[in-house]
N, C-alpha and C positions, 0 to 999 in steps of 0.2 A: 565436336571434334573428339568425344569420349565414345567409347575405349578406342585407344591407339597403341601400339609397342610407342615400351618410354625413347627411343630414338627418335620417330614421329612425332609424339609429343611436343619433344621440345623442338620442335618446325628442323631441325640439322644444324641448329646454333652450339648445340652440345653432344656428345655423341653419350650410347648407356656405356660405353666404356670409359669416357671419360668421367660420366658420374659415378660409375665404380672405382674409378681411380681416388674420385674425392673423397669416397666415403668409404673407402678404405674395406669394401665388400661387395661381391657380388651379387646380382638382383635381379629377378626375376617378376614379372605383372602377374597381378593374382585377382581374382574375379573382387568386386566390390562385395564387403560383407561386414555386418554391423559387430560380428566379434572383434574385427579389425580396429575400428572407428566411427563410433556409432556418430558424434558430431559433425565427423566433417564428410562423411554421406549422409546428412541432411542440407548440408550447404546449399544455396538457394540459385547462387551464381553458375553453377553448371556442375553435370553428375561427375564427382571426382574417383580416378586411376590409383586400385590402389596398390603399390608394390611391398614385397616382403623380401628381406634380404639373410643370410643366410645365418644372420647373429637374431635371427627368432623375430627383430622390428620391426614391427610393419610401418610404413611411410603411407602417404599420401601426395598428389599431384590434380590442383585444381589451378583453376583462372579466375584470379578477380578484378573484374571491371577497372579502367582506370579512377582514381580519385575513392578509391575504397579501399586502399590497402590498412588504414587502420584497422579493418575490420578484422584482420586477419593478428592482431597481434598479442589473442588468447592462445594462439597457437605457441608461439614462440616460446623458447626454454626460462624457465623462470632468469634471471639476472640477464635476459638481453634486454639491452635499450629501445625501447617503442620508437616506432617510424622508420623510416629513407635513413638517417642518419647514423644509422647503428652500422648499414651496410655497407660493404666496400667492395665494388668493380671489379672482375677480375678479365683478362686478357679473353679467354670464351665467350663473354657476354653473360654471364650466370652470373649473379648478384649471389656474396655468402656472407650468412650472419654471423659473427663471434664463436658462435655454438654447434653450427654444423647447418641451420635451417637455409635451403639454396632459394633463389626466387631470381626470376629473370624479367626482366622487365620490356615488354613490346608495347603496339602501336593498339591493342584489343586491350592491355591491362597488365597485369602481374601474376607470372604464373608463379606457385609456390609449390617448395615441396615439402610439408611439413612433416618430423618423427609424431609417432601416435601418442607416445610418450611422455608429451605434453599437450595430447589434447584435451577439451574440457579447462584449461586454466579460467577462461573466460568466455560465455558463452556468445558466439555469434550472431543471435537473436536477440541479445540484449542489447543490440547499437543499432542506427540507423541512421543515414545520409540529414546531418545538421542544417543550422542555418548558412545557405550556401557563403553567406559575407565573413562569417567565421572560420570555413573551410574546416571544420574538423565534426567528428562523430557524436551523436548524443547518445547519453543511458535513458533508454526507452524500457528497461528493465522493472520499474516501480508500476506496476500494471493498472495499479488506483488513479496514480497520477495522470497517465499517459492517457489514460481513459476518458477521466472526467474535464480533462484538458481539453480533448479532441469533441468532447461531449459539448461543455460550454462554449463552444464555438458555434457548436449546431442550437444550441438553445439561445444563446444572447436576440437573434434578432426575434425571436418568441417572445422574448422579456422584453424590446424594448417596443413591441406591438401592444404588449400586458400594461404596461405603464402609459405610453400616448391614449390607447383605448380609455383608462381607467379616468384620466383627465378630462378626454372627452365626453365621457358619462355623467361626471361630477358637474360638470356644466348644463348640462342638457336632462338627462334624464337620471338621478341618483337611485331612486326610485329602480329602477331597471339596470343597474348597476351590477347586482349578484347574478342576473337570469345571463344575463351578455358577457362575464365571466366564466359562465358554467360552458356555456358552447366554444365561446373561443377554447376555454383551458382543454375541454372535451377535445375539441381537434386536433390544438396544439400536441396532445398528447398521443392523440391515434395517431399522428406524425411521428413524432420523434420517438414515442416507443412501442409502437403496434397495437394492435387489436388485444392480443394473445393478454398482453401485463392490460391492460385497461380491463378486460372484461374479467382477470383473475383477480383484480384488486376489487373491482366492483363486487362481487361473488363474496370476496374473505367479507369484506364492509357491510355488506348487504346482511349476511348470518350473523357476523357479532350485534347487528342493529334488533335482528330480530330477538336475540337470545337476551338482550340488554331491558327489552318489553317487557321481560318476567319481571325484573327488581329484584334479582341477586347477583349480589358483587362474585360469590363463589361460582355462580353458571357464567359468567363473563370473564374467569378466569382460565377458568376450564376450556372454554372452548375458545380463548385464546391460545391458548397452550396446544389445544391440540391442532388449530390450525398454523401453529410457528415451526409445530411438527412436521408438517408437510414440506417444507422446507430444505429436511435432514432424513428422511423417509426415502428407500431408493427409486421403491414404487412408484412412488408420489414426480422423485426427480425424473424418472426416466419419460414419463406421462409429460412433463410440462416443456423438460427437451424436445419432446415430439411434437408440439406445437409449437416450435420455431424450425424457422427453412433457413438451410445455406447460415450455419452458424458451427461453419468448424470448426473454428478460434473459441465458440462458447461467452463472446462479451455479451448476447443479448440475451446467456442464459443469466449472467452475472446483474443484470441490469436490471431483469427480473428477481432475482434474487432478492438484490437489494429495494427494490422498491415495495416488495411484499412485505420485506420486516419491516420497513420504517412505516408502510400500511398500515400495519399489525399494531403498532407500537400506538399508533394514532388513536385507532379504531378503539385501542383498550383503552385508552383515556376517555374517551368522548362516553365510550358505554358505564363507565364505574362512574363518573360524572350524573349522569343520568340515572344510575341506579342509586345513587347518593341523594338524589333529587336536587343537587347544585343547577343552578344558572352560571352559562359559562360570564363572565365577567365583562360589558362589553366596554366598558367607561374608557379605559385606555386607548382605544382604538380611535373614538370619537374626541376624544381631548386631545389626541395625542394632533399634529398639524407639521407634516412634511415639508423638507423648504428643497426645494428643488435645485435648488443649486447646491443646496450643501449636500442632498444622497449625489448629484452627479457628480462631485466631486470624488464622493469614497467610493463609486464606482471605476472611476480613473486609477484611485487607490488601490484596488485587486486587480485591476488590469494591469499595472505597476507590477506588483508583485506575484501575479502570475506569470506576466513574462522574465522578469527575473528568474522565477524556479528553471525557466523551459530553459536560461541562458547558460547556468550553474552545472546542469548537467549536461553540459558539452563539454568542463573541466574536469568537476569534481565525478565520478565516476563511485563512487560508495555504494552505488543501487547496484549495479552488478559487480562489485567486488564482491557484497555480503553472501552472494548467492555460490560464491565460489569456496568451501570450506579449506581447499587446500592453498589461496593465497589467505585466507586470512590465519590460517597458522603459522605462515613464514614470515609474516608483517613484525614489523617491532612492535613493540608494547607500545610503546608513542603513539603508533600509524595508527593500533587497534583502537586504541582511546578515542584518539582523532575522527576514523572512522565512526565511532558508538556516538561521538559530537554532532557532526553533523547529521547524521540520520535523525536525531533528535530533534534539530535546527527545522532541517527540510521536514518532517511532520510537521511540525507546527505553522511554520510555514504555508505546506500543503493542506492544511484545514482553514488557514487564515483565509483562504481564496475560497475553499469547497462551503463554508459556514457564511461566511462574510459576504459574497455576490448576492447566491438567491436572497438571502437576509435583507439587503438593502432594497432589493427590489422589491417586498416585504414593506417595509420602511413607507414607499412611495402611496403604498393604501392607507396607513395610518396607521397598521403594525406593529408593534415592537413584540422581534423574534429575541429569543434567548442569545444573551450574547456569549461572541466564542471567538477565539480558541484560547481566551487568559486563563479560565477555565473552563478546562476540556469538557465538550460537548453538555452544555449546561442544559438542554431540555434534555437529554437521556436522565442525565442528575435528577432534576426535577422530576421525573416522573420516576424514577426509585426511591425520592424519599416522600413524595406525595401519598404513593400507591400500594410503598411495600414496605418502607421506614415506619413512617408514623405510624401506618396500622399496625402494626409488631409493637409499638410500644414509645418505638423513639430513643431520646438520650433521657426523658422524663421519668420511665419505669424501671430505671436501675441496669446495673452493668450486663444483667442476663440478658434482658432484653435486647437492650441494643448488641448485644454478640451473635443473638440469634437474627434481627431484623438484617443486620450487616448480611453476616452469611447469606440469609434470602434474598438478599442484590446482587451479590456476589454472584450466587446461584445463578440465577436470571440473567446477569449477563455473560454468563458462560453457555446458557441454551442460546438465546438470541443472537452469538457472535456465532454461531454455528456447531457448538460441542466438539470441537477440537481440543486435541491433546495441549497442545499450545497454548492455546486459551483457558484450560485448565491450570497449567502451569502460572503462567500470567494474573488469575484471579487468587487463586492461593496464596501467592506471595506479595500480594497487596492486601490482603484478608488479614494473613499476620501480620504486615507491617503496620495497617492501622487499628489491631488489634493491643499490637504490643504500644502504639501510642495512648490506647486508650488508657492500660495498665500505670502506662508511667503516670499518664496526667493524675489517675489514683492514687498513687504513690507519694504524690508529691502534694496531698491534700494531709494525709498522716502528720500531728503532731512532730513528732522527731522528725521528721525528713523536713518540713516548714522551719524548727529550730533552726537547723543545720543550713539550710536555705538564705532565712533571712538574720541569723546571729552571729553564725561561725565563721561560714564562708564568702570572701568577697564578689562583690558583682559578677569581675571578670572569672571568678574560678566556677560560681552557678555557672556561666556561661560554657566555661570550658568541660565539666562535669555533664552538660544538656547534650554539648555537639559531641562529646566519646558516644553517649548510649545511645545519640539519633545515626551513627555511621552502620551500625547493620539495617536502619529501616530504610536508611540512603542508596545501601549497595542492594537489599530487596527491591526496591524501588526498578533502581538500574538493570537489573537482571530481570523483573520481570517486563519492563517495556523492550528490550533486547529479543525478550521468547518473544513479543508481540510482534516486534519488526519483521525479525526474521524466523521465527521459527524454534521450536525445541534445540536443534542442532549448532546453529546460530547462537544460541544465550547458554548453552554449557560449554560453548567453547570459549565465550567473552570469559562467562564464572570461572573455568579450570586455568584459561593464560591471567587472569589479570589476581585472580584470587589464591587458586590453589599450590601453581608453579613457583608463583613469587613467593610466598609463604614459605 
């Protein structure tokens, strides 16, 4: 129905004189152009009309589907009410919001016509058609989530082939247990994530095996580092995009991505193991004796709270608020908090399921994976203080040491999360924070500060004395998982409203 004269448009339910009457200017159709509004000509629902009117604003005129008008309510002027309810009928058929935004409502959908002026408040890509029994929109904005959500859905009946297989093996043939693993996991995997990540992970694995033959922990360093490299290298990305088809979205560059670091991450353990001349440990595995009703159970358990997460954000909407910097400067300081809560909440949350499922399935061979998320991601931990802590020196060889061994983790997971600015931010301010923990705990070994400690001062005021000089390591803390969520932009704007303004 695009492009039409806006009398056309609106089918002769309204005439453009009578929207000029309403909007108190006259208008003119002007070719679609992303100067105009760059958001709402990408809208997905149909190419939108855009008009300019003679006060310089340019408007917009699209149609959306019935049963999707929420989608349309980043549009709207900051302080209108969300939904039907805000709007009220008028004698034309033209539905008008508090604020001037018109929408007429037909038997195809809702047309709207929204000011440019407020476009961008909330991104229309970050909602999509819910659980229909709910009747309302989800934030599909959290891209981790959304991903590995839709992901674990395509892999569950993989895992529960991986587990009936594994039972039937143990009965039958134990012996042939690991060969009949290798093929099934082998296909499961050219399944679910192509040739391309199989035979690039085979490749990284295959060269740190070999370089791991010499018996230096420094050549197994190195050429882990330069193949984490490859990763961040544009060369290298643009080379490994080329061997995926029809990935305009870029998830199965993503998939890739992430499977080669945690590859990486593998590969370097098993080879500095080997160059150590350790035997990996197998006694737990064999001691260890699954009860099968009880991992089904804690499977039910993530199934539980992963539908939960998918249910929450059809309310709570925080995944695409954060992305909007100019509602979260107009939120109250309440809302912003609230917001920095449950972002919080749902991390942990969303690792409770991403750590927790494949883990238990883990479990059902006789396993025992690093537990998570009470403490966040404990074999990354493990293998920072295995591989780059202890060898540095530890907490054993005095406080230099460990300042330098610290930083060298630090370091490392600032290359490994990808050398973002964000992520530099984010490492730094937990570098201090539990640097300056370290200083205190010093501090507080010092005769006079011990005096003071256990003669002078009562219980409750050590107490109270501990929690003043732990509230900068608290609010570093907070600011740096905030640059983590959302970005550089995102966690100076938490710091400047909650910190600097109120001050």
């Amino acid at each position: 129905m695009f492009p039409l004269p806006l009398a056309e448009a609106l089918d002769g339910v309204a005439s453009a004189a009578l929207l000029e009457e309403r909007l108190s200017s006259p208008c003119k159709m002007l070719e679609p152009s992303r100067a105009h509004s760059p958001l709402l000509l990408s809208i997905p629902f149909s190419p939108p009309c855009v008009f300019d009117f003679t006060n310089g604003t340019p408007w917009a005129f699209f149609r959306v589907p019935p049963g999707r008008l929420s989608m349309v309510t980043g549009l709207l002027p900051a302080g209108a009410v969300w939904g039907r309810k805000a709007l009220c009928s008028s004698s034309s058929g033209i539905i008008s919001s508090p604020q001037g935004v018109l929408m007429r409502e037909s038997k195809q959908g809702v047309d709207v016509i929204a000011v440019a002026e407020y476009d961008g408040i909330l991104n229309l890509y970050d909602f999509a058609p819910g659980w229909g029994w709910l009747g309302r929109e989800q934030d599909i904005s959290n891209f981790e989530w959304h991903f590995w959500f839709l992901k674990f859905m395509a892999i569950s009946p993989w895992y529960l082939g991986h587990i009936a297989l594994g039972k039937i093996m143990e009965q039958h043939s134990l012996t042939s247990k690991k060969y009949v693993f290798l093929v099934y996991g082998l296909g499961a995997l050219l399944k679910l994530v192509g040739w391309q990540t199989v035979g690039l992970c085979v490749a990284h694995s295959t060269i740190m095996y070999i370089i791991s033959q010499i018996g230096l922990s420094v050549l197994v360093w190195i050429t882990s580092l330069v193949l984490l490299s490859t990763l961040n290298f544009e060369i290298c990305i643009t080379f490994m995009k080329g061997l995926l088809e029809d990935d305009e979205e870029e998830t199965w560059y993503y998939l890739l991505m992430f499977t080669l670091a945690l590859s990486n991450i593998r590969a370097t353990s098993f080879c500095l193991e080997a160059c150590w001349n350790r035997k990996i440990n197998q006694s737990q595995a064999s001691e260890y004796k699954p009860r099968v009703v009880y991992l089904s159970l804690h499977l039910l358990r993530f199934l539980f709270w992963a539908l939960f997460n998918e249910m929450i954000l059809h309310f709570l909407y925080f995944n695409a608020i954060q992305n909007s910097l100019r509602v979260l400067k107009q939120v109250p300081l309440f809302t912003l908090a609230g917001l920095g809560f449950c972002h919080g909440q749902f991390f942990m949350l969303k690792y409770h399921v991403m750590f927790g499922y494949p883990g238990t399935v883990a479990k059902f061979d006789g396993l025992q994976p690093p537990d998570g998320p009470k403490y966040f991601d404990r074999g990354l931990y493990s293998f920072l203080k295995r591989y780059i802590y202890i060898p540095c020196g530890g907490s054993k060889e005095g406080f230099h040491r460990q300042v330098i061994g610290s930083l060298l983790c630090f370091m490392y997971i600032f290359y490994w999360h990808g050398a973002e600015y964000y992520i530099l931010l984010f490492i730094l301010l937990n570098y201090v924070g539990i640097s300056l923990e370290r200083i205190g705990s010093l501090l507080c070994t010092i005769p006079t500060f011990k005096h003071l400690e256990t003669s002078v001062l009562s219980v409750a005021m050590v107490q109270r004395v501990h929690a003043f000089f732990s509230i900068p390591i608290f609010l570093m803390s907070c600011f740096s998982v905030f640059c983590f969520f959302g970005g550089k932009e995102v966690g100076y704007l938490f710091f400047s409203r909650l910190i600097i303004n109120v001050a």
